[in-house]
Structures are given as C-alpha cells and as structure tokens.
C-alpha positions in Angstrom: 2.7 -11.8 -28.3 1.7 -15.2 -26.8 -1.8 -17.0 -27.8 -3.9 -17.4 -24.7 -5.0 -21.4 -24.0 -9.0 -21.9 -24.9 -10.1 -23.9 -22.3 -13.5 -25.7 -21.4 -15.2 -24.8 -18.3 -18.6 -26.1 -16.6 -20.9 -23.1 -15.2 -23.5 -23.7 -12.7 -26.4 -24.9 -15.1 -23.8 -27.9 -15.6 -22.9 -26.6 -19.4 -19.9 -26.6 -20.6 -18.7 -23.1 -21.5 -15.6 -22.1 -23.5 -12.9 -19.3 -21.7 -9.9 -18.2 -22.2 -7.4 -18.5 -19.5 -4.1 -17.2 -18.9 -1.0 -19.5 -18.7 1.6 -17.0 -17.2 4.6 -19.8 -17.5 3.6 -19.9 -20.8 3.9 -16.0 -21.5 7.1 -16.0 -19.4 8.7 -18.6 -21.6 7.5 -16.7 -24.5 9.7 -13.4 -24.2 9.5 -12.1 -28.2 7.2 -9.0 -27.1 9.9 -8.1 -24.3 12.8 -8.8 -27.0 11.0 -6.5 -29.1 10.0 -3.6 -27.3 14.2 -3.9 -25.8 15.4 -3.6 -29.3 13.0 -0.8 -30.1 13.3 1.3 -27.2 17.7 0.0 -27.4 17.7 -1.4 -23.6 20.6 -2.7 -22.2 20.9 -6.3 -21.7 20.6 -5.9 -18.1 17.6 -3.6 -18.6 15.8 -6.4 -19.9 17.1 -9.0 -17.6 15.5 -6.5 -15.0 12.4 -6.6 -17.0 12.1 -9.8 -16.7 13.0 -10.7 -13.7 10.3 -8.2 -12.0 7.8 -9.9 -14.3 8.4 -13.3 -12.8 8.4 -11.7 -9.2 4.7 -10.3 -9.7 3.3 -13.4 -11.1 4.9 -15.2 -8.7 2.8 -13.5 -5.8 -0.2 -14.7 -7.3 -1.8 -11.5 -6.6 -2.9 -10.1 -10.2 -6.2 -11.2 -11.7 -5.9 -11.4 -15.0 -8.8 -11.7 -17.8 -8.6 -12.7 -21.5 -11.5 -11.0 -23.5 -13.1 -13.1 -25.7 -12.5 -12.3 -29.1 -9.0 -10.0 -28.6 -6.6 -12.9 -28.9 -3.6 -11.2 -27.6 -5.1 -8.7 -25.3 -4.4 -9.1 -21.3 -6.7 -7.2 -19.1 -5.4 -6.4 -15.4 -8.7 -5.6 -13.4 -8.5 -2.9 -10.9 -11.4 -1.1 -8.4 -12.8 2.4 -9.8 -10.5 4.6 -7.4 -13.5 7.4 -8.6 -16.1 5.4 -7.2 -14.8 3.9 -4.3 -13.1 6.9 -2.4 -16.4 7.9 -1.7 -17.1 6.7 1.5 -15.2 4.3 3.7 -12.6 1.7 2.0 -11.3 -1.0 4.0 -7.9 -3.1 2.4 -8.1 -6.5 3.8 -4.6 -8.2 3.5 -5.0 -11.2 5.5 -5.0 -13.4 2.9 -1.0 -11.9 2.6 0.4 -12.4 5.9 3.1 -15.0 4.8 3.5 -13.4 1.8 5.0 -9.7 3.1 5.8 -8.3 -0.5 2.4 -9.3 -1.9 0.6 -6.9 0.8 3.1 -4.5 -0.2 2.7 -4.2 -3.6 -1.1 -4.3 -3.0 -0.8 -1.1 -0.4 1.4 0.7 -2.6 -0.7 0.0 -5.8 -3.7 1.3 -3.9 -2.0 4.5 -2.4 -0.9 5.2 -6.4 -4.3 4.7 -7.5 -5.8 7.5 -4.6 -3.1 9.7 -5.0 -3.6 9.6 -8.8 -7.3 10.3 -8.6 -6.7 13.3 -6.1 -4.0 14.5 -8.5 -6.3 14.8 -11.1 -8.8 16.9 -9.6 -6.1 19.4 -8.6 -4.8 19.4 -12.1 -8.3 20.1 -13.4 -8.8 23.2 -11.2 -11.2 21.2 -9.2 -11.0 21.1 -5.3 -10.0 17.2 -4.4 -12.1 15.8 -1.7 -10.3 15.1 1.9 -9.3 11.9 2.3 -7.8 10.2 5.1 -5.3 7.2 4.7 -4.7 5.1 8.3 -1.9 2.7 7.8 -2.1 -0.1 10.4 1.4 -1.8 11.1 3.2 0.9 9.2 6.4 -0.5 9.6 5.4 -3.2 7.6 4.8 -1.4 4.5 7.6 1.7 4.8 10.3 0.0 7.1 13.7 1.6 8.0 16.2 0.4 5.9 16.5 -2.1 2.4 14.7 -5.4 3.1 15.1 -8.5 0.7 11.4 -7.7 0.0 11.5 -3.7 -0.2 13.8 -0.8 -1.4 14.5 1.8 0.2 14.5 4.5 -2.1 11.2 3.0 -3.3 9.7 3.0 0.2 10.7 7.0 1.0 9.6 8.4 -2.4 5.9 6.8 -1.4 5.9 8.6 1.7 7.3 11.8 0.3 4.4 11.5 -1.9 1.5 10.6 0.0 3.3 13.1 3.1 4.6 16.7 1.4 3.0 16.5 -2.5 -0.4 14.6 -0.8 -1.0 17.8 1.7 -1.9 20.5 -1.3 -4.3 17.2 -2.9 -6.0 17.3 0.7 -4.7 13.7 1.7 -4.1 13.3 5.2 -2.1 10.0 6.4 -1.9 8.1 9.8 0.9 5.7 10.4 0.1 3.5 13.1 2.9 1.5 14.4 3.8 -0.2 17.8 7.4 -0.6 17.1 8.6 2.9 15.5 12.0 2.0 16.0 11.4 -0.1 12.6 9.7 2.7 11.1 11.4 4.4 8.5 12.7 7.7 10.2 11.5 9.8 7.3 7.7 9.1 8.4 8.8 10.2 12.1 10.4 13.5 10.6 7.4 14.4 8.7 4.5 13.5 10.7 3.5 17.1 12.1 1.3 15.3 14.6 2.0 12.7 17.2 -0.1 10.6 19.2 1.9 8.2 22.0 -0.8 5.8 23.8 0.7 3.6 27.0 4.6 3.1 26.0 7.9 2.0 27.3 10.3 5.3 27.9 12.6 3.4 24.4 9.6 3.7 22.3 8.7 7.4 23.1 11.8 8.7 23.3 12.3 7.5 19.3 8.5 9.6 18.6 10.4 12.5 20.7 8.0 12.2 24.1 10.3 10.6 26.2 9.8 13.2 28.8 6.4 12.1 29.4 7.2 8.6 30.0 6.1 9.3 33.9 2.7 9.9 32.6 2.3 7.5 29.9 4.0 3.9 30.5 1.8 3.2 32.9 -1.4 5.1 32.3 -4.6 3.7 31.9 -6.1 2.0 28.4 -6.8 5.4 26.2 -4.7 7.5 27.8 -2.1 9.2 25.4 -0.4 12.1 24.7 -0.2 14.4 21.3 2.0 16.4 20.3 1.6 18.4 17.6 2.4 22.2 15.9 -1.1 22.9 15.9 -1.7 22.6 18.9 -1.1 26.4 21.0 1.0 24.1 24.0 2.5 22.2 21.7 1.1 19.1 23.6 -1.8 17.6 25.5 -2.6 14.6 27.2 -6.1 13.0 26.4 -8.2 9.7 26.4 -9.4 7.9 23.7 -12.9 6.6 23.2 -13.6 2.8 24.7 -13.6 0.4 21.6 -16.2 0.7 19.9 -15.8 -3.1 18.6 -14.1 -6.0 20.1 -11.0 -7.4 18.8 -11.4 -11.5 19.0 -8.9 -11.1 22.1 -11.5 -10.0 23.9 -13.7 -11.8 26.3 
C-alpha cells in the first residue's frame, strides 16, 4: 500500500481546501502490494513483470480518473458511469479528445462495451427480459482491426466481437460496424454480420462485404443509394435510399 500525497487546493470562494491527490509514479515506484499479492497467489516472475508493465501502460494513457476518499488512506476509487442508468435512452462516446492516442480510445470502447454487456447479462441471469440495445460502431476498423497491432491483440480484439456478436444476440444487443475501409476490418466481423448494408463503393471494397456483383449499381449511384443484403430479407437483397442528413457534418456548406 502506498500513502496518498495531502495536498492544498484553492476552491472558488478563494479558500484553501485540503485533497488528497494521486501520485501514480509514486504508486508505480512503490510495488510491495503487487510483490505481495505475487507471492500469495505464487505468480511467475514474468507474471508480475506483466502486471506491471500493463499498469504503467494504463496510467500512461492518462485516461483513468482516479479519487482518494478522504478519510480511507489507502483506498483508490476508479469512477465509472452507472451502465443501469445510462442505457436508458441514447449514449453518445465522444473520443475526440483520443485521436492521437489510438489505444486510449480503445481501451475506453472496449471498457464501455464490458460495462453494457455486463448489465444486459445480468438481467438475463436474473430471469428478467434485457432491454434491446443497439451498439453503432463508427470507424470499426479502428477498434477490432484485422490482424495484431503494436496497440491491440488479436485474440483480445475477436473474443470482444464474439461477445458482443454470438453471446450479445440471446441478451438482445444488436451491433452495427460502420467502416469505410473493411479490408482492415477484422474478417470475423464480416463473417458474422447477418446483415449488410454497402452505400456508393469501389467494386474492391464490395467485393470484400460479398456485393461485388452489384458494383454496376452502386459505385456510382447517387448519395443514399445502397444495397442490403441480408438472411432476413425473402430476396436475400434489396436496393434502397437512405434518408437526407438529418444534420450537417462541418464539411458541409
């Protein structure tokens, strides 16, 4: 255990106020509790090299906030939104503050997806019905790509979307993977999408979402027009048209 570092602080009546803020060089320098709990549970040394080193990684994304309760000296509280509460209407993830910083968006989307997965998981296992929800992934192939990636595993990557995809469908999750490059999608998402919806395309990209022989129709259709395919559907496909934007991107004029 490492002492947190009482600090003083100025709120905005101008008094100063005492808090207790975390030095996370200071608890990573400190590595007695991780010592400990290696001996205990008899960890290899590289276990706890592993340990370690994924500790450092997190803190080093700056993404965690962290909160020390006045009063519980050596007691570390990690924040996190009531999944309960919030999956009751729309939730929008905002990562922009992450876009140099790939792995930190990642570990935020796949933290998230846990949490709502979770939630639904213990409805079912109450006997309760779980409530629909709908997941849309924008720029999916940044968060599941196709291979290892300094930033991602692979095996870590396809056992989320086995989750969310095959074990989500009884806990009435539903998930859309958007992606303008599927060719950097990881090919288990294409495998188990049962639905698949190709808007204006070159013939490479629809062939790898298996509509390439509707490229005379859609690489140079109109803004909406797409096709879906899907097993649900009693022609197997269908060619529709999408809605104008309902908003305007800041591209637009």
């Amino acid at each position: 255990m490492v002492d947190g570092q009482r600090v003083g602080r100025t709120d905005i009546t101008g008094n100063e106020r005492n808090t207790q803020q975390p030095d996370f060089d200071a608890l990573m320098s400190n590595t007695d509790c991780i010592e400990l709990a290696a001996t205990c549970m008899r960890m290899a040394w590289q276990q706890r090299e592993n340990i370690i080193r994924g500790l450092n990684m997190i803190g080093g994304v700056g993404i965690m906030d962290v909160k020390w309760p006045q009063g519980l000296k050596f007691r570390a509280v990690f924040d996190e939104p009531n999944y309960q509460e919030i999956l009751r209407g729309f939730v929008g993830l905002d990562l922009r503050l992450f876009r140099e910083n790939p792995f930190a968006a990642s570990v935020i989307v796949y933290r998230v997806l846990d949490g709502v997965f979770t939630i639904r998981d213990l409805e079912l296992k109450k006997g309760l019905e779980p409530r629909p929800t709908f997941i849309l992934i924008d720029e999916a192939h940044n968060y599941f790509p196709q291979g290892d990636t300094e930033d991602v595993n692979r095996d870590t990557v396809e056992a989320m979307i086995n989750r969310l995809t095959r074990l989500g469908r009884i806990r009435r999750i539903g998930v859309i993977f958007a992606t303008h490059t599927p060719d950097d999608l990881n090919p288990l998402i294409l495998q188990l999408t049962n639905t698949k919806i190709a808007l204006r395309s070159e013939e490479s990209v629809l062939e790898r979402v298996g509509l390439k022989e509707y490229a005379g129709e859609i690489t140079y259709a109109q803004d909406g027009v797409a096709v879906m395919k899907s097993y649900a559907l009693r022609t197997h496909t269908i060619t529709i048209r999408a809605l104008p934007p309902q908003v305007k991107h800041r591209s637009h004029k």
